[in-house]
RODO-2510 file (C-alpha; in nm, 4 decimals, decimal comma):
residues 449
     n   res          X          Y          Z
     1     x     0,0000     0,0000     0,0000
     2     x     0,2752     0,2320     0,0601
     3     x     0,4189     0,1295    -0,2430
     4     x     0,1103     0,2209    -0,4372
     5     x     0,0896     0,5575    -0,2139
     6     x     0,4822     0,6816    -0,2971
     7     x     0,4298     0,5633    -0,6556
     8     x     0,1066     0,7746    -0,7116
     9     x     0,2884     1,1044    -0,5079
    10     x     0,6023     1,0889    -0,7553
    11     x     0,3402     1,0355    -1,0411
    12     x     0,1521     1,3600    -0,9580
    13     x     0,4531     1,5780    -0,8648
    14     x     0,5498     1,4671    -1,2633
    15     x     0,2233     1,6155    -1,3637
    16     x     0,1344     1,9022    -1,1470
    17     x     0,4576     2,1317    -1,3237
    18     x     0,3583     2,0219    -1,6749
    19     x    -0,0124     2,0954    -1,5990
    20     x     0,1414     2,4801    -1,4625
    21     x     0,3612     2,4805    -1,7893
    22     x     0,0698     2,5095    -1,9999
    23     x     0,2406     2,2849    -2,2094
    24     x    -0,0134     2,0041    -2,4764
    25     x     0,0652     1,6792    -2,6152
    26     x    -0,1101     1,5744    -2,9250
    27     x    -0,0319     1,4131    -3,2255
    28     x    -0,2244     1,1594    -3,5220
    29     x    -0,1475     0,8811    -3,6420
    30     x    -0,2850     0,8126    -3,9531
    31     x    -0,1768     0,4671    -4,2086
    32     x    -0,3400     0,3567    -4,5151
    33     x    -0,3016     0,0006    -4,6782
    34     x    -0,2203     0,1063    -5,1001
    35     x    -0,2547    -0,1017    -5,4013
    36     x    -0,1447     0,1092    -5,6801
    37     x    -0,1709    -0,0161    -6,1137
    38     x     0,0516     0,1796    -6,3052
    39     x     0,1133     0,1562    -6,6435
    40     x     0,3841     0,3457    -6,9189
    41     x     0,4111     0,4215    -7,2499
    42     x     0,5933     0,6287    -7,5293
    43     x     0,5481     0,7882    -7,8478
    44     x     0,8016     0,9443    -8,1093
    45     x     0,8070     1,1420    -8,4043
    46     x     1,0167     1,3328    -8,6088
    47     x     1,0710     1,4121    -8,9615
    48     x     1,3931     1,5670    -9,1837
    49     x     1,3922     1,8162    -9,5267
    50     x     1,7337     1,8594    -9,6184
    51     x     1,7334     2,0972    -9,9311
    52     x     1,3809     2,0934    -9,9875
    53     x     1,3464     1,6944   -10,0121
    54     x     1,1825     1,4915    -9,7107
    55     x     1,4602     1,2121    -9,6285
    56     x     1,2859     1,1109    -9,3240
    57     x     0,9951     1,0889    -9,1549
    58     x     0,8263     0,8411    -8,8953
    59     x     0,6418     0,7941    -8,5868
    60     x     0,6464     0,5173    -8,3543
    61     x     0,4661     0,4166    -8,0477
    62     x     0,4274     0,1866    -7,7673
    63     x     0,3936     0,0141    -7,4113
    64     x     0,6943     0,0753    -7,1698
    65     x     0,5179    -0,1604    -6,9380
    66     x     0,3270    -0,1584    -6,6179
    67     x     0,3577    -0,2919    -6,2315
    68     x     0,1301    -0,3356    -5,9574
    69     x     0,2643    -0,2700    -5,6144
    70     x     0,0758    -0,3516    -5,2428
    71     x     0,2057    -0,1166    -4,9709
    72     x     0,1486     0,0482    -4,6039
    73     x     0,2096     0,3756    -4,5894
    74     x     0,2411     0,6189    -4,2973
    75     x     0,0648     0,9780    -4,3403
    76     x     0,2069     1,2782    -4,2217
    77     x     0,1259     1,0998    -3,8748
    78     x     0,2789     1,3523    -3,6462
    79     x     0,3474     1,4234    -3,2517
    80     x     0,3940     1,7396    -3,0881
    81     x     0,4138     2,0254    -2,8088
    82     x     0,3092     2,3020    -2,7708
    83     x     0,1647     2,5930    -2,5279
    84     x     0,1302     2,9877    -2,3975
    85     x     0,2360     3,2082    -2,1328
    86     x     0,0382     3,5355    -2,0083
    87     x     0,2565     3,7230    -2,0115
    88     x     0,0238     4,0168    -1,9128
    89     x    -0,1000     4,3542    -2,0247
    90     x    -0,2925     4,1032    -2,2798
    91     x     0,0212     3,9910    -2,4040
    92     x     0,1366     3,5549    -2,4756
    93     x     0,4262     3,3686    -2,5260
    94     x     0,3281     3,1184    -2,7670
    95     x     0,5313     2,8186    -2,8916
    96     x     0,5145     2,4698    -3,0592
    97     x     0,7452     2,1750    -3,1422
    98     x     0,5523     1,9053    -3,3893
    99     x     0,7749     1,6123    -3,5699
   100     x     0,6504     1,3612    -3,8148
   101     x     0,6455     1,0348    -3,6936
   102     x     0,6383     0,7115    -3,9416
   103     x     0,4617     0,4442    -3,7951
   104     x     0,4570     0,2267    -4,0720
   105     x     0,8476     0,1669    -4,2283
   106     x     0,9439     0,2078    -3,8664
   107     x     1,1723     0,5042    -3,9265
   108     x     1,0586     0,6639    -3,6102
   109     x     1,0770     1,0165    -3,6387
   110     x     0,9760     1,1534    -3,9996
   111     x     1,1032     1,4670    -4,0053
   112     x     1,0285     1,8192    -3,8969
   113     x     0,7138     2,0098    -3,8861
   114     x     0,5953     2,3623    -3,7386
   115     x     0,8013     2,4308    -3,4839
   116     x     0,8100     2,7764    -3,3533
   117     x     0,8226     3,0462    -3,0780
   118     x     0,6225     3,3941    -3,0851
   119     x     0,3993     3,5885    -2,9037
   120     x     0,0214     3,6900    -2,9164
   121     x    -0,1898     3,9853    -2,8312
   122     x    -0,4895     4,1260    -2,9943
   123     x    -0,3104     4,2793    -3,2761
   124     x    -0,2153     3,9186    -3,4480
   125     x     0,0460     3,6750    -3,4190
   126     x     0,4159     3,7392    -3,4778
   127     x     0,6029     3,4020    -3,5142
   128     x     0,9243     3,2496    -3,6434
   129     x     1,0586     2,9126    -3,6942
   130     x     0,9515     2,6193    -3,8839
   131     x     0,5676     2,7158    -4,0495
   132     x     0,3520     2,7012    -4,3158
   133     x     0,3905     2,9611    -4,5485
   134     x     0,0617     3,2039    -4,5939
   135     x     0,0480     3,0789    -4,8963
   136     x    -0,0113     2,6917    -4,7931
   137     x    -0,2614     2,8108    -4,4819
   138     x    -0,4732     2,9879    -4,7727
   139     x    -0,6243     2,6426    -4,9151
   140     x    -0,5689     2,3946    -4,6649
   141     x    -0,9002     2,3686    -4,5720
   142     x    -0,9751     2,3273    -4,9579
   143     x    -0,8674     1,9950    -5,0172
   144     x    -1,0592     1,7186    -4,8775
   145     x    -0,8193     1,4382    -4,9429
   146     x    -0,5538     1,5972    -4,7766
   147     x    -0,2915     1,3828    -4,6354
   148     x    -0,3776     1,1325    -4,8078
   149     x    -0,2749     0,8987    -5,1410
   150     x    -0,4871     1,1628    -5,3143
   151     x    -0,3501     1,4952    -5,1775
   152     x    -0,3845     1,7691    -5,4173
   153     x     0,0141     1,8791    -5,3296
   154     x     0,1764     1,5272    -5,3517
   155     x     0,4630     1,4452    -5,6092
   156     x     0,2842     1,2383    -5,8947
   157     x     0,3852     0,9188    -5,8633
   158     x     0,4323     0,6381    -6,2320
   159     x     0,6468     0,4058    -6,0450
   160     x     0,9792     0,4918    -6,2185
   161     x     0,8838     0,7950    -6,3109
   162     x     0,8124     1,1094    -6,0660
   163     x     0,7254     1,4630    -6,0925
   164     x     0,6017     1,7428    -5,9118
   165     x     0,5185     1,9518    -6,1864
   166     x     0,1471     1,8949    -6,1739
   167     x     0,0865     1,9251    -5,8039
   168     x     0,0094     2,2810    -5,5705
   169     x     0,2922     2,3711    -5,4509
   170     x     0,2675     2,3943    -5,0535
   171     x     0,5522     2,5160    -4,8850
   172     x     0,6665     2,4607    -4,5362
   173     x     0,9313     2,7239    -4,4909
   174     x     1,2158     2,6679    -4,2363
   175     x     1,3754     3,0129    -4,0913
   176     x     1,0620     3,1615    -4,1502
   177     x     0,9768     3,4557    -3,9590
   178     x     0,5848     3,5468    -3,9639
   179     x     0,2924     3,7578    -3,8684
   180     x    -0,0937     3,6385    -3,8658
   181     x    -0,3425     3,8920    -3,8170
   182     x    -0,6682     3,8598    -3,6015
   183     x    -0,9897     3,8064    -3,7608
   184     x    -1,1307     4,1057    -3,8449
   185     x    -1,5230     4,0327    -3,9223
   186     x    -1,3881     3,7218    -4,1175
   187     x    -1,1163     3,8987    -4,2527
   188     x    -0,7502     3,7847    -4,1626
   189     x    -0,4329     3,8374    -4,3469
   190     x    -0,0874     3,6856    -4,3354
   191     x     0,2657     3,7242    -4,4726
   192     x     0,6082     3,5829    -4,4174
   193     x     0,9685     3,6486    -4,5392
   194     x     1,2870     3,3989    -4,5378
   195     x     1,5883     3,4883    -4,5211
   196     x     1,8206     3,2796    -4,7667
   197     x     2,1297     3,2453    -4,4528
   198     x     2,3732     3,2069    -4,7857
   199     x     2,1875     2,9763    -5,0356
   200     x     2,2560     2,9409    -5,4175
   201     x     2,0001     2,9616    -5,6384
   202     x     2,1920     2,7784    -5,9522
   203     x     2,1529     2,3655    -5,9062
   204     x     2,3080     2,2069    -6,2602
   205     x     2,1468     1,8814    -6,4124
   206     x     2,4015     1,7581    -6,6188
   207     x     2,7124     1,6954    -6,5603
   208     x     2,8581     1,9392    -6,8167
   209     x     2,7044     2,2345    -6,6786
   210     x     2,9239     2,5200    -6,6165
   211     x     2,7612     2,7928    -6,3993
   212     x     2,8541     3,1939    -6,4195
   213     x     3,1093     3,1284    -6,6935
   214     x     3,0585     3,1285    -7,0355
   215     x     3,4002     3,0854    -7,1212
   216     x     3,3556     2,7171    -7,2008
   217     x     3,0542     2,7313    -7,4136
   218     x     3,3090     2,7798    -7,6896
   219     x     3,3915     2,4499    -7,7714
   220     x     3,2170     2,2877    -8,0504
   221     x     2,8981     2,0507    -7,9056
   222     x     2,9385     2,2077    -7,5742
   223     x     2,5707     2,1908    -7,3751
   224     x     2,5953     2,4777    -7,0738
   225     x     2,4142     2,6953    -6,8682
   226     x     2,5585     3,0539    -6,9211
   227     x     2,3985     3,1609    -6,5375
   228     x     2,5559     3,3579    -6,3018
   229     x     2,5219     3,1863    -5,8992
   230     x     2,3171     3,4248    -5,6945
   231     x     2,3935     3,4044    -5,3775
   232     x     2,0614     3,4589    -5,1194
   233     x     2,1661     3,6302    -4,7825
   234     x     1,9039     3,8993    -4,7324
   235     x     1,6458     3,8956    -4,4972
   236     x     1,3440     3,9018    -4,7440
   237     x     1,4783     3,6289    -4,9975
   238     x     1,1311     3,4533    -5,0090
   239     x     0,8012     3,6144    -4,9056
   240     x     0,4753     3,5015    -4,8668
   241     x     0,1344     3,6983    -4,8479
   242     x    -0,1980     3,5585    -4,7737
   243     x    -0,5626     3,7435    -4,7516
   244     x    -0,8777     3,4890    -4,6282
   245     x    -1,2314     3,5406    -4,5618
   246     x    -1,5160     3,3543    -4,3876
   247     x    -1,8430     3,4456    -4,3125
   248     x    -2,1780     3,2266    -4,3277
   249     x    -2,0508     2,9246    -4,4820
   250     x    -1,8036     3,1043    -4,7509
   251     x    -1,4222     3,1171    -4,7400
   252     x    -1,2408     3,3191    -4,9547
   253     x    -0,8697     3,3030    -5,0348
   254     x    -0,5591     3,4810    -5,2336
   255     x    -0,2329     3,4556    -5,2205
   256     x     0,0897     3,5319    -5,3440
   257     x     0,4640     3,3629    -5,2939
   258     x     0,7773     3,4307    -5,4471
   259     x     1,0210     3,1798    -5,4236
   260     x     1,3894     3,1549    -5,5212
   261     x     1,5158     2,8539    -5,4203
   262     x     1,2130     2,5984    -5,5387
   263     x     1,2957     2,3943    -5,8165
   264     x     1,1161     2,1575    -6,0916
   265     x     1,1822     1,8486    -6,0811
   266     x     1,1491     1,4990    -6,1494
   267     x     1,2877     1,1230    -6,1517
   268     x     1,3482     0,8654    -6,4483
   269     x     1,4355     0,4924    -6,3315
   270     x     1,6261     0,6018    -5,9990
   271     x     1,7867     0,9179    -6,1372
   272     x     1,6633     1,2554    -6,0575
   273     x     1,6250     1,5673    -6,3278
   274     x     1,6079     1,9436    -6,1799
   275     x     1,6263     2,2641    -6,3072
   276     x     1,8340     2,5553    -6,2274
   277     x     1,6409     2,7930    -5,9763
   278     x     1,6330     3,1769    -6,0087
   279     x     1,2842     3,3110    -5,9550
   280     x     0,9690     3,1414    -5,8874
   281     x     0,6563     3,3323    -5,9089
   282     x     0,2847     3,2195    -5,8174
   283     x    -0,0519     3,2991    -5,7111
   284     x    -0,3106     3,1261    -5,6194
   285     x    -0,6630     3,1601    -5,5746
   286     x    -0,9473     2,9524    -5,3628
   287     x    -1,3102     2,9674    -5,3057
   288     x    -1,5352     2,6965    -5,1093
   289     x    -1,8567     2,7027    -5,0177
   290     x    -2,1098     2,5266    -4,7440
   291     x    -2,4773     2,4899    -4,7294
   292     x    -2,6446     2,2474    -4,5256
   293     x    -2,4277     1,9378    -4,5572
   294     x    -2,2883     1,9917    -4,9440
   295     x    -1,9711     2,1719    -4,9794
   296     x    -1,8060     2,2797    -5,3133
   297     x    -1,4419     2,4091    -5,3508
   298     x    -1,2010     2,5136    -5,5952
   299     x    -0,8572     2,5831    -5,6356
   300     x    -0,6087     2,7355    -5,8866
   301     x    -0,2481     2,7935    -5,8800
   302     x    -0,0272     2,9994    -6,1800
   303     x     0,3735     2,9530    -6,1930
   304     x     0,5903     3,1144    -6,3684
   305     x     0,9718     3,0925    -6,3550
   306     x     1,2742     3,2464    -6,5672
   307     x     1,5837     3,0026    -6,5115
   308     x     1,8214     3,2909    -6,7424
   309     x     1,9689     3,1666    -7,0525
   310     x     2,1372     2,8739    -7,1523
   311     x     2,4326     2,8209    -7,4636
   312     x     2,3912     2,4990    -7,7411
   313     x     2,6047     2,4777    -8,0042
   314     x     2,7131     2,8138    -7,9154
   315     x     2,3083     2,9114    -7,9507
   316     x     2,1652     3,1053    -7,6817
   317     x     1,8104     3,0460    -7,5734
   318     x     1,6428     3,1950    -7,2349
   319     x     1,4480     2,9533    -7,1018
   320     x     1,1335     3,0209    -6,9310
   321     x     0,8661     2,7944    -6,7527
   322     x     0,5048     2,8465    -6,7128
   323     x     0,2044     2,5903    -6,5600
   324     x    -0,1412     2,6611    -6,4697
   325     x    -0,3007     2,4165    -6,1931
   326     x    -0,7005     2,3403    -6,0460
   327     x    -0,8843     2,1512    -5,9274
   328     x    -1,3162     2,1581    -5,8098
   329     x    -1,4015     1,8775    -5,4902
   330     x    -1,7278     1,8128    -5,3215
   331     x    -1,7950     1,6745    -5,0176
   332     x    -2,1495     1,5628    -4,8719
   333     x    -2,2076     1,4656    -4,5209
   334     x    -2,4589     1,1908    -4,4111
   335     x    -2,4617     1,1321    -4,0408
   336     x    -2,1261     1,0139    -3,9607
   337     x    -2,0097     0,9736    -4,2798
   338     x    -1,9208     1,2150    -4,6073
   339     x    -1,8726     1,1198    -4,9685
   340     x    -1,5765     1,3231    -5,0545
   341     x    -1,5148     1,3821    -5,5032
   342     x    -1,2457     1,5902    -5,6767
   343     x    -1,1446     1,6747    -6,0042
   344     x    -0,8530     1,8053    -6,1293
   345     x    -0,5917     1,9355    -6,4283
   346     x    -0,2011     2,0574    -6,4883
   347     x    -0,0367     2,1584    -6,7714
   348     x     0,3034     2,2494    -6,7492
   349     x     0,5391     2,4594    -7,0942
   350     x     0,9061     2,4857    -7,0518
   351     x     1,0352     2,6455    -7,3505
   352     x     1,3485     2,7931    -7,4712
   353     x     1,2989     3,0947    -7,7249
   354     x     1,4787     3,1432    -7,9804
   355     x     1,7024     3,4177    -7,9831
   356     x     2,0673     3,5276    -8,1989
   357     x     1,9225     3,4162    -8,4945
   358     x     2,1225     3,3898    -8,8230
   359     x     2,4601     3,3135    -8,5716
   360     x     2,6763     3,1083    -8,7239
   361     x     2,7351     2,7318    -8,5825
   362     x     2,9832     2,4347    -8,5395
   363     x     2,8387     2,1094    -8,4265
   364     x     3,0408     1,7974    -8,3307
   365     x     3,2948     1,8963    -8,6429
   366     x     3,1081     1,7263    -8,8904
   367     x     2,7847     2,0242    -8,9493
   368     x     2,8376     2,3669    -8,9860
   369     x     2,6180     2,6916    -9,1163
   370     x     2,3778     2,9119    -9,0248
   371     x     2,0581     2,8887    -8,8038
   372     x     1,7517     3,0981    -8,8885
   373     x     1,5529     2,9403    -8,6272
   374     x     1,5553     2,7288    -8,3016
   375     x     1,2987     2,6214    -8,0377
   376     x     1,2887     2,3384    -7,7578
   377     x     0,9453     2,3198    -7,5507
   378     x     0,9095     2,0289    -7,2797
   379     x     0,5483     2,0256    -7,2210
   380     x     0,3197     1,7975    -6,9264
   381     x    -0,0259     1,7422    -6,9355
   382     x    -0,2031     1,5438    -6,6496
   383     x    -0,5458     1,5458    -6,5024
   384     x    -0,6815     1,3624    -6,1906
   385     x    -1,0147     1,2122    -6,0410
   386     x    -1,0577     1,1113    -5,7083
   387     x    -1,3665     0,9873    -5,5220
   388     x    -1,3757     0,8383    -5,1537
   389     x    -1,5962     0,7617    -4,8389
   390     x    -1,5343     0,8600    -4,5200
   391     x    -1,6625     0,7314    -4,1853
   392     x    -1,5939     0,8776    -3,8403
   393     x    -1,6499     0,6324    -3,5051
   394     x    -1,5884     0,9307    -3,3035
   395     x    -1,4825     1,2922    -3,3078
   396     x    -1,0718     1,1248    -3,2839
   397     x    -1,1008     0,8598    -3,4632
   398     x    -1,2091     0,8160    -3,8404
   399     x    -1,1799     0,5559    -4,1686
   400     x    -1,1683     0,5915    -4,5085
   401     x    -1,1503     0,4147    -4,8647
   402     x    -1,0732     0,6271    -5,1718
   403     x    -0,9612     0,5433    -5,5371
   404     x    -0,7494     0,8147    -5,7457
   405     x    -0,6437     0,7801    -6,1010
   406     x    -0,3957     1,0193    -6,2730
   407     x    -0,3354     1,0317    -6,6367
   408     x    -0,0168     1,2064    -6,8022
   409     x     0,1422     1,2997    -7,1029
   410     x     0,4956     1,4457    -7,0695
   411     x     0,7261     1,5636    -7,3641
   412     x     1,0099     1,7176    -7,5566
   413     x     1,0055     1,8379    -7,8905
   414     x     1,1501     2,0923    -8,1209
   415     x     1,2415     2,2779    -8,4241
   416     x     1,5545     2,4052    -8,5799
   417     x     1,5094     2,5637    -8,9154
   418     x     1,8877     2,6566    -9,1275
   419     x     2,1321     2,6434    -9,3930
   420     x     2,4345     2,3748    -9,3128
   421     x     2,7316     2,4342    -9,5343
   422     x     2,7260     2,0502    -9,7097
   423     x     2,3772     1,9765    -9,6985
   424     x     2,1725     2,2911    -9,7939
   425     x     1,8797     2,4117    -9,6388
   426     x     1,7637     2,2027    -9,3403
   427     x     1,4162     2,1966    -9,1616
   428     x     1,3817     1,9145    -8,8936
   429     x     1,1263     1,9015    -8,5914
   430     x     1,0838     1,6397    -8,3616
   431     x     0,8426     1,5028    -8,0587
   432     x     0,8982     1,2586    -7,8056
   433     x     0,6761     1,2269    -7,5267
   434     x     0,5619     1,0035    -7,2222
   435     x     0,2145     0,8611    -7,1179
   436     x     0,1730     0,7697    -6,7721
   437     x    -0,1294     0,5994    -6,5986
   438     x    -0,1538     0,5833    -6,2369
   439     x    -0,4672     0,3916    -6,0401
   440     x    -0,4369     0,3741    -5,6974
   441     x    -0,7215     0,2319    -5,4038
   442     x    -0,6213     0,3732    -5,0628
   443     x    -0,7884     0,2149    -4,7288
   444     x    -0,6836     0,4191    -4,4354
   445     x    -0,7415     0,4597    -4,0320
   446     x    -0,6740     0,7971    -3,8379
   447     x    -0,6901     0,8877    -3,4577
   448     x    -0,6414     1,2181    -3,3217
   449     x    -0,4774     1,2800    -2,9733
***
């Protein structure tokens, strides 16, 4: 018995300083059981005029094959800390410390989430840390498969083959120092700035790539980037703004992030592809709506990006991206359950313009002449359907079933249009692209703490 007493005295004198902290534990733990069907393909064609004659012309197609995978998945399953302070005069000290936490690969802890110290008063929020970007809080409530296998910000997965082209791009900025405002009659703003502490914004993707020197695009067949390496070490680097309103079942959202150091990028077969960052620039707008148990949202996101200039053959091109992203969901409640649908689309044009024209070239020492005209466009097309059902036991503790399908078409082609000093005049163009299927059914269980 006195065992049981001592036992239950050191227990409390644990508590009673954690309860005086202020300090909450909570968390979620959220798996899902995957069986994802995906299937590849490829098409090709091209054609050659050399001095007015066609010598060649053809267009081929064909499966690169498919696989069908079983797996268990953990999902942003998370714990954390946090709490406040008065700190009086109706000022807080406010602060949280949230990790992911993989509970199905058993890698323990899955990285970092918000994690932050600030205070509070009833002019807003100021913050900084680890946090969402404005631009990310602005649609979060707008996706109602988020988290999930279906998760409107997710890299798009074709087995071998990865991108993130096509996705919202949801940013989680680290050294990010922020300020939320209070809700004024539904009203509340937000913006952010990161400092880049000393980051590059040139990342090469071949290994011939010679950055802020154009001293060795000279030699003949050289492939280089002629960009200069900006160094980031100011204290606005990034920025983020955010304006959202709510009243009577509408929300309202805009937003607008600039972004240096986020790149496109993607994976063939093991091997990842990225693109030189400079400037990222997006927007993006959302709108949902709720009446009775029905509610209707939409989201769309516009990227732009100028990665400078880059030499071929001696041939300087600028190259410049460009995408346009949305995506329309429903969701309709019945009792403890909600049928949850979304629709979506990407399309993604990275093109090089032409640019020096008539310049004179040399080309692995067999072609030489004169180029009139020159273009390279890598282009992505995808679109996405998603439709699940949702049932919640209680207010911590919910399951699901959902099937998504994505379909994509992802290319390269181009023009060159000249005058080579052996063979005349010379018009060739060429496509080769990538078709990409991905089904996936997603069973999943989440509880809340």
């Amino acid at each position: 018995m006195k065992k049981i007493i001592m036992a239950a005295s050191i227990a409390a004198a644990m508590v009673i300083p954690a309860a005086h902290a202020g300090v909450t534990i909570y968390g979620k733990m959220h798996a899902s059981i995957d069986y994802t069907d995906v299937a590849l393909g490829y098409g090709v064609s091209y054609y050659v005029d050399l001095d007015g004659t066609r010598v060649d012309d053809d267009n081929f197609s064909g499966p690169l094959g498919d696989e069908q995978m079983w797996g268990v998945n953990s999902r942003a399953s998370r714990i954390g800390f946090k709490g406040t302070e008065d700190l009086g005069n109706g000022l807080s000290l406010v602060w949280k410390a949230e990790t992911g936490y993989d509970i199905a690969d058993g890698g323990a802890w899955g990285g970092a989430r918000n994690a932050y110290i600030g205070l509070a008063g009833d002019w807003g929020t100021f913050l900084y840390g680890i946090h969402d970007t404005p631009y990310k809080m602005s649609t979060g409530r707008l996706d109602p498969f988020a988290d999930t296998a279906a998760d409107f910000n997710a890299p798009t997965d074709f087995g071998m083959f990865t991108t993130n082209m096509f996705s919202f791009q949801d940013v989680r900025a680290e050294n990010a120092i922020a300020y939320v405002s209070p809700n004024m009659n539904g009203l509340t703003f937000a913006a952010a700035i990161v400092p880049g502490e000393g980051a590059a914004s040139y990342s090469a993707f071949v290994p011939s790539a010679f950055p802020g020197d154009d001293s060795d695009c000279i030699i003949d067949h050289d492939f280089c980037f002629d960009i200069d390496e900006d160094i980031h070490d100011g204290l606005a680097d990034a920025y983020s703004v955010a304006a959202m309103y709510e009243n009577n079942g509408l929300y309202l959202s805009a937003a607008y992030e600039s972004l240096p150091t986020h790149s496109t990028s993607w994976g063939f077969d093991g091997s990842s592809f990225s693109l030189p960052t400079r400037q990222q620039d997006k927007y993006r707008l959302g709108a949902g709506y709720t009446m009775n148990n029905l509610t209707i949202n939409g989201v769309y996101e516009n990227r732009t990006r100028d990665f400078g200039s880059i030499s071929i053959f001696e041939y300087d091109q600028k190259l410049e991206a460009d995408s346009d992203i949305w995506q329309v969901s429903a969701v309709y409640t019945f009792g403890n359950s909600a049928l949850k649908l979304a629709y979506g689309q990407g399309d993604m044009s990275l093109a090089m313009s032409e640019s020096n024209l008539g310049e004179t070239y040399s080309a692995f020492d067999d072609y030489t002449g004169d180029l009139d005209a020159a273009k390279l466009e890598l282009y992505g097309e995808q679109e996405v359907i998603s439709v699940g059902l949702e049932h919640n036991f209680s207010k911590r503790t919910k399951v699901y079933a959902l099937y998504t399908m994505q379909e994509a078409d992802l290319g390269i082609k181009g023009s060159a249009q000249g005058t080579d000093d052996g063979a005349g005049p010379f018009d060739v163009g060429g496509d080769a692209h990538l078709t990409a299927e991905n089904d996936t059914f997603s069973m999943g269980m989440i509880h809340s703490f």
